[in-house]
N, C-alpha and C positions, 0 to 999 in steps of 0.2 A: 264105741264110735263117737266119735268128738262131733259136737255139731257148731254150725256154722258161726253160729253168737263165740262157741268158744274160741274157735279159731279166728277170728274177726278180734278178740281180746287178747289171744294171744299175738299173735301179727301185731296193732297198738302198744306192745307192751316190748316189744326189740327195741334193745339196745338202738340199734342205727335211725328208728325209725324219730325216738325218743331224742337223740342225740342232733337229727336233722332238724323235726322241730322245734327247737331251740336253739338251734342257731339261724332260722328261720327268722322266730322273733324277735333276736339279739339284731340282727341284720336289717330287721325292716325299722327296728328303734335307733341302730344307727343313721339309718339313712333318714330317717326324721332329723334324727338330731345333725347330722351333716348340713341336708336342707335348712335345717333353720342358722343355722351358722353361718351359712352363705350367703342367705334371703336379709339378715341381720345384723350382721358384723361383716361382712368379708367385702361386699359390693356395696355399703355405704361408704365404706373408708374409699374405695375406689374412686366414688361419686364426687367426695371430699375433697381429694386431688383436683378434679376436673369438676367443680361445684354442678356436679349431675345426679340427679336421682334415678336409679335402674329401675326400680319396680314400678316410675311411671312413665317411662320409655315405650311410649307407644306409637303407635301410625296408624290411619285411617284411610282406606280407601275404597269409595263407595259404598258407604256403611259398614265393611269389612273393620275389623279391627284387629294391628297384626302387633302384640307385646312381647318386643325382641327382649325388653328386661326380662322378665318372666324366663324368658328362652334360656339367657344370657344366666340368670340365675341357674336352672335347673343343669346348664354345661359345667360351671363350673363347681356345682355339688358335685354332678357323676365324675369328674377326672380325678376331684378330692377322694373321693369314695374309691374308685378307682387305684390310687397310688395308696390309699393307706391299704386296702387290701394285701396291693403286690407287696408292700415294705414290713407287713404285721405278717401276713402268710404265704402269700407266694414265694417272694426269694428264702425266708427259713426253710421252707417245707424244700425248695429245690436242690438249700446247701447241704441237706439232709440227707437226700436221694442222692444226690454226690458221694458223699459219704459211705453211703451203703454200698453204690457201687464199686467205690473203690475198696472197701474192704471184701466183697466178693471179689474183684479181682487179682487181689496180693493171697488170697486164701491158695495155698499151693495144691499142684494137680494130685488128682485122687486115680486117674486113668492114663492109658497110652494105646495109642494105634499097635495094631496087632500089624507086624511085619509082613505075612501073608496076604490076608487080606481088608484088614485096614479098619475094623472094629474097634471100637474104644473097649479097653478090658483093664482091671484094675490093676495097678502096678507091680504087684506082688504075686500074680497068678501065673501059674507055669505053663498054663495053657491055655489058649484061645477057645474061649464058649461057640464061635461061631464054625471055626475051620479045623479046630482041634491042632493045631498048628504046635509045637511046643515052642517055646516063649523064655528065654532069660528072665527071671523076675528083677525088679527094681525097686529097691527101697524108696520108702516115701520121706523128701527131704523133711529133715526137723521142724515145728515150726519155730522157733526160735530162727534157726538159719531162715527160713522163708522169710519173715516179720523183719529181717536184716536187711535181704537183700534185696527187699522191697523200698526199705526206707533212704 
């Protein structure tokens, strides 16, 4: 019987678990490093333009102090962060699921409705597992032919 410490090490030690955090840490060191890019170089040159500095863009009212730079900063980290995600992983990983599913869908049929009563049965079977029905068998196209006449 395994005890709790093992299982608690063994759980720590999965692949996924391992594989998360680390891109946990990868992720929160990009978004520093995003941030400071932003904070740095991206909204000085801005500034440059329009002889403004963002990070001392501030307003006061009533003793409130409200730092739209600061703000102004942290939006345009997240939309950075944001677009390099969708452009490094989101649209690969989607062109990829594309992919796939288009190669499961050119993969040619393995089954056919049962004339009777309308069960999927495999193409080549003389007879229906559900109704016992007898059944013309059907060759399975080639896949070469399939692979063709998909493309």
């Amino acid at each position: 019987m395994a005890t709790i410490r093992e299982d608690f090490r063994k759980f720590l030690q999965q692949g996924n678990l391992v594989q998360m955090a680390i891109a946990f840490v990868i992720g929160a060191a990009f978004t520093a490093l995003i941030t400071a890019l932003v904070a740095d170089i991206i909204t000085p040159l801005i500034g440059v333009a329009g002889q403004f500095n963002f990070s001392m863009w501030r307003y006061t009212l009533r003793g409130s102090t409200f730092m739209q730079g600061a703000f102004l900063n942290e939006l345009i980290a997240f939309v950075t962060i944001a677009l390099v995600v969708f452009f490094l992983i989101g649209l690969p990983w989607q062109r990829y699921q594309d992919k796939q599913a288009a190669k499961k869908a050119a993969a040619p049929p393995t089954t056919r409705a049962c004339p009777e009563c309308l069960t999927q049965i495999p193409l080549a079977a003389k007879r229906c597992s559900a109704c016992t029905a007898i059944v013309t068998p059907v060759e399975a196209p080639a896949p070469a032919a399939a692979a063709a006449a998909t493309s």
